[in-house]
N, C-alpha and C positions, 0 to 999 in steps of 0.2 A: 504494500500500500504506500504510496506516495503522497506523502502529508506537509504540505506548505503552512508555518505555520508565520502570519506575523501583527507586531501588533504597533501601535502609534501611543509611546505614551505621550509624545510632547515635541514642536517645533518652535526654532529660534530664529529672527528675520532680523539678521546684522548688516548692520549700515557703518560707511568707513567715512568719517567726520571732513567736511571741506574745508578747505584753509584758504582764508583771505589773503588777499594781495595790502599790505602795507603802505606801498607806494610804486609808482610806475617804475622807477629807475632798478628795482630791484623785484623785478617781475620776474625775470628767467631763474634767479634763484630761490624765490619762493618756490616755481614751479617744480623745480628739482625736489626740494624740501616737502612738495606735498606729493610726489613720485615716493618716496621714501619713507614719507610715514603710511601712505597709504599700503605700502607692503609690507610695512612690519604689521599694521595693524590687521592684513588677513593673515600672516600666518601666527600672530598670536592668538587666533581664534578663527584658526582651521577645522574647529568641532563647534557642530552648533550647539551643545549642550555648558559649554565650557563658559559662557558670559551668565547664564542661569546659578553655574555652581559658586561663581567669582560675587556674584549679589546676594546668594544662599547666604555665603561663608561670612561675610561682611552683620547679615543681619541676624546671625546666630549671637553675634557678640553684644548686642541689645536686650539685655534678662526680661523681656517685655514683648518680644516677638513670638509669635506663631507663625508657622510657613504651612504650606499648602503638601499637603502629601499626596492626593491624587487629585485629580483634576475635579476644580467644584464647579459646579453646574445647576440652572434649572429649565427643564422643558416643561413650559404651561401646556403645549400641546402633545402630546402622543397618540398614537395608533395602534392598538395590541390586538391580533388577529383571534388569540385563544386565550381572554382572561379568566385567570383561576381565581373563584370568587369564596373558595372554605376558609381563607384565613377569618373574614367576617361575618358573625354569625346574622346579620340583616340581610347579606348579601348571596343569590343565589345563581344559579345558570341561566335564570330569564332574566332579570334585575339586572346585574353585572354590565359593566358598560364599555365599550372599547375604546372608548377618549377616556385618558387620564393623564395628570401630570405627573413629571418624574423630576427628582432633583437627589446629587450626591452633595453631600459634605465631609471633607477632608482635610485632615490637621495634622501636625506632629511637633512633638516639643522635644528638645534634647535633655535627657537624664545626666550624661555625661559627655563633656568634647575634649578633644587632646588639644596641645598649646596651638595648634595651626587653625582648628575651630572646621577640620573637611574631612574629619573623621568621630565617631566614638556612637553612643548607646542611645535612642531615640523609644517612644514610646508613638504611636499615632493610633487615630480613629477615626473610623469612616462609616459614615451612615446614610444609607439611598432609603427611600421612602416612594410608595406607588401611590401616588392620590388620586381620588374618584371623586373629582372638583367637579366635574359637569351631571354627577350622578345625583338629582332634587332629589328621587324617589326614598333614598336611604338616607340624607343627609349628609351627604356629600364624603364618604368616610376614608379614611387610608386605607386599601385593600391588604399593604403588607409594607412593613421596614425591617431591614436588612442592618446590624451592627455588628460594625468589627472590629474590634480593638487589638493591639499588635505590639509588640516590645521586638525592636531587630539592633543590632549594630550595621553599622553603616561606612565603609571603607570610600574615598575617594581617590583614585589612583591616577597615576600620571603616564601608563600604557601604552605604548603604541605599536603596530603593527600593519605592514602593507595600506599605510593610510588613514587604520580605522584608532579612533583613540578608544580606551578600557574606562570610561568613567566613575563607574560604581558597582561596588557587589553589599548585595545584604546578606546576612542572618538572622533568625530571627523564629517568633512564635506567634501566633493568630489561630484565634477564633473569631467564630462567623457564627450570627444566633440570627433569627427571627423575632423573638423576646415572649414568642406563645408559649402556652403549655397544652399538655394533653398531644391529642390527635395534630393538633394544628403545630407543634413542638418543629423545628429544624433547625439544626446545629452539628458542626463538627470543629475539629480542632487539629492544624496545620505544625510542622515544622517546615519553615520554608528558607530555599535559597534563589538569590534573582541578582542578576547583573541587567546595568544601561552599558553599550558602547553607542558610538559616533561618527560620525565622517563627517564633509564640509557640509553636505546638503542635507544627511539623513542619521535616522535614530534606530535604534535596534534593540530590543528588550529580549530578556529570557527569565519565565520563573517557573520552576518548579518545588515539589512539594513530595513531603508526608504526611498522610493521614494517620493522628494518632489512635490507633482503634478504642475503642467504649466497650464495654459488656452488653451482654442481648438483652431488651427488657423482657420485665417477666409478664406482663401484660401489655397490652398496644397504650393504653392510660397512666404506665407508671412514671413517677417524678425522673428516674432515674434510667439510664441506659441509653442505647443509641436509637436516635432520633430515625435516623436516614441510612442505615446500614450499609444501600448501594449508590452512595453520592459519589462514588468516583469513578463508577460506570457512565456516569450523562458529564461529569465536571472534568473527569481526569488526574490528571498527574503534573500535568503543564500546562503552558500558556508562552506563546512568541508570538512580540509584536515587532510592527517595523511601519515609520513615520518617514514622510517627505514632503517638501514643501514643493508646491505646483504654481509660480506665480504667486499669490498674495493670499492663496487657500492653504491650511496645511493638511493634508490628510492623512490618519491614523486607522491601524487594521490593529484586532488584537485575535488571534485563534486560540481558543483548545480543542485540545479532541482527547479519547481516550484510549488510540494505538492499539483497538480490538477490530475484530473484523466488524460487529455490527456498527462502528466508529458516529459514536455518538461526540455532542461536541458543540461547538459555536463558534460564529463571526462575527465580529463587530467592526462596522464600520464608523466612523468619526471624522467628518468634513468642517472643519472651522476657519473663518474668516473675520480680520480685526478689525472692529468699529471704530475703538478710541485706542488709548492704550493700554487700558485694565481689563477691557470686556470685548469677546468677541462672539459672532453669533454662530453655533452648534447646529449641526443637522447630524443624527446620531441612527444609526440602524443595526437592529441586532435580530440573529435568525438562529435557532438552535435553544437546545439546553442552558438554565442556570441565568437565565434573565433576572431572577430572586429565587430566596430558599424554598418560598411555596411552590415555586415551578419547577424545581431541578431536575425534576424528573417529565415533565411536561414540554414537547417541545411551541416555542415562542414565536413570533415574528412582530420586530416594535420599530415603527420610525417615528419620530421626535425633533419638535424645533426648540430651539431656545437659546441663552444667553450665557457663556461660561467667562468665568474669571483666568485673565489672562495664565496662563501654565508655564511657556516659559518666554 
């Protein structure tokens, strides 16, 4: 089986500063001088991730900062072809509605940094929510939210190879809940490792994972045991992405699959274009498994408009 796997966590649009001319009589040496800055300044940042890390690292040293850990976002509108409506108990298979909003949120705080401030122990947490904002009938309710909280260490490296630079590699522990109980219960619990590399135009992610296994429950209703036994059947083992920028769009792929023959799995696509300089506008499409913990097992198909906070 021949499995492409890529995903987009994030693109960077560097601009090389223009230098004024002082006065006429010394024009041709300006020009020289802005020949020369203008080349150090592409190959000082010959990776497009590398001005992201350099403004990371800067505002780590601020005790008062929070930075963005995955990309924050909300889409007022979406489209969901087969919504799963058990996580609420108002909501049924004729009620259920296939316009809803989606939005993530995404943080991370540093536990510990070493004296350069581009490496050490990070905690972050991330939580998407499905809202059923256009739904009068039930009072408009959140169908399902997703949290995960994570403890990794975090290496920034200085790598290079055939072009591409090594940016980052994690370590690290996460779990993912729905925050139900009972029947509506979904959660597992990750050890995970994920490297970013780079090149001048493009981004390349890799992460993969262990599933720490749970014990069986003893009832389908018990407090305790595993929620979702075969989530790694629809979610997998991995995830590779890979990001490029097209013109003034950047666009972002992210796969999993799970490298069996009945090769269940997902795509997601991520089309974003910058407004201002903080915000840009998202058009987001995702087809497969693991859309949320309610569906992991449900295959999905979602397109979505809306507004995200600039990434890198």
């Amino acid at each position: 089986m021949d499995i492409v796997r890529k995903l987009a966590v994030c693109f960077l649009l560097l601009s090389v500063p223009q230098f004024a001319v002082a006065k006429v009589q010394e024009q041709e040496t300006t020009e020289q001088e802005e020949q020369s800055a203008s080349s150090q300044q592409t190959t000082a940042t010959d990776s497009v991730l590398e001005e992201r890390e350099k403004a990371e690292t800067k505002a780590l040293q601020n005790p008062f900062s929070i930075s963005q850990y995955r990309p924050n976002y909300i889409l007022p509108i979406s489209y969901i072809k087969n919504p799963n409506p058990i996580g609420v108990t108002e909501l049924d298979f004729e009620n259920v509605d296939n316009k809803e909003a989606k939005y993530q949120i995404s943080m991370k705080l540093p536990v510990y940094l070493n004296d350069d401030h581009d490496s050490g122990l990070y905690v972050g947490f991330t939580a998407v929510s499905f809202w059923q904002v256009y739904n009068s009938e039930v009072s408009k309710p959140f169908r399902e939210t997703n949290y995960e909280p994570e403890i990794f260490y975090s290496w920034q490296t200085d790598y290079r190879f055939i072009g591409i630079k090594f940016n980052q590699v994690n370590l690290g522990f996460n779990h993912q809940s729905n925050g139900q109980s009972g029947l509506k219960s979904r959660s597992w619990n990750r050890l995970f490792a994920s490297a970013v590399f780079s090149d001048e135009d493009s981004v390349y992610y890799l992460k993969t994972w262990y599933r720490i296994k749970e014990d069986e429950k003893e009832t389908p209703t018990s407090p305790t045991g595993d929620d979702n036994p075969d989530i790694t059947n629809f979610l997998g083992h991995f995830e590779i992405g890979y990001g490029k920028k097209v013109g003034n769009f950047n666009v972002m792929t992210l796969v999993r699959n799970n490298l069996k023959s009945d090769n269940k799995g997902s795509f997601e696509l991520n089309l974003t274009y910058p407004v201002t300089d903080r915000y840009d506008i998202t058009l987001q499409y995702f087809n497969g498994y693991g859309d949320s913990l309610i569906d992991y097992n449900r295959h999905q198909q979602r397109v979505g408009l809306g507004i995200q906070l600039k990434f890198l």
